[in-house]
C-alpha positions, 0 to 999 in steps of 0.5 A: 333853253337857259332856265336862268336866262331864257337864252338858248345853249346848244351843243352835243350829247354824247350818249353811251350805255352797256345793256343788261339785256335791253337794247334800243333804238338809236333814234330813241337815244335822240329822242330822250335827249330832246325830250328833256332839252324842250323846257327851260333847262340847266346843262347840269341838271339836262346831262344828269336827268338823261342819265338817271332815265336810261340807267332806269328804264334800261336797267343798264350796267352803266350809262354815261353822258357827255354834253358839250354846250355852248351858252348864248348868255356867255356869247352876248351879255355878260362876259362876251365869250364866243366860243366858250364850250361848257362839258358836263358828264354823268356817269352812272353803274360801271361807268361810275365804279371801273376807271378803265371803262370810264376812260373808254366811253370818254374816249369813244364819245370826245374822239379821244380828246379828253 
């Protein structure tokens, strides 16, 4: 939900880290990200705070996530866009500091894309 218009975005996450160690479950991965989409919410801010929260509790060597949306307050109001797709990233650890990996996990999670 939209905190700016309380207006529904939907979309996919695209969640990947590599583990120091500490590994979960997949459904947990899930479970983080609706966790977080539950209250009013900015795309922006969403990608950012799943992020922050794995690369924490996972003491992970990197953590990226990709989330593509599309925003109800573009599709009905305003500029009447259907189909307009936002992407947000964050990458954080080695996602952030090494190229090559960035590039791999952004393939991986687009479908080569990007």
């Amino acid at each position: 939900m939209c905190e700016h218009h309380l207006l529904p975005f939907m979309g996919h996450a695209h969640v990947a880290y590599i583990p120091r160690g500490k590994v979960v479950g997949l459904s947990k991965l899930a479970r983080i990200v609706e966790a977080f989409a539950r209250r009013p919410q900015l795309q922006e801010r969403l990608t950012l705070q799943i992020a922050e929260m794995l690369m924490t509790n996972l003491d992970a060597k990197g953590v990226g996530v990709i989330i593509e949306a599309t925003h109800t307050c573009m599709t009905i109001r305003g500029v009447k866009k259907p189909g307009a797709v936002m992407v947000t990233s964050a990458m954080l650890g080695i996602f952030r500091s090494n190229l090559a990996t960035r590039t791999e996990a952004v393939n991986l999670l687009t479908g080569g894309n990007r």
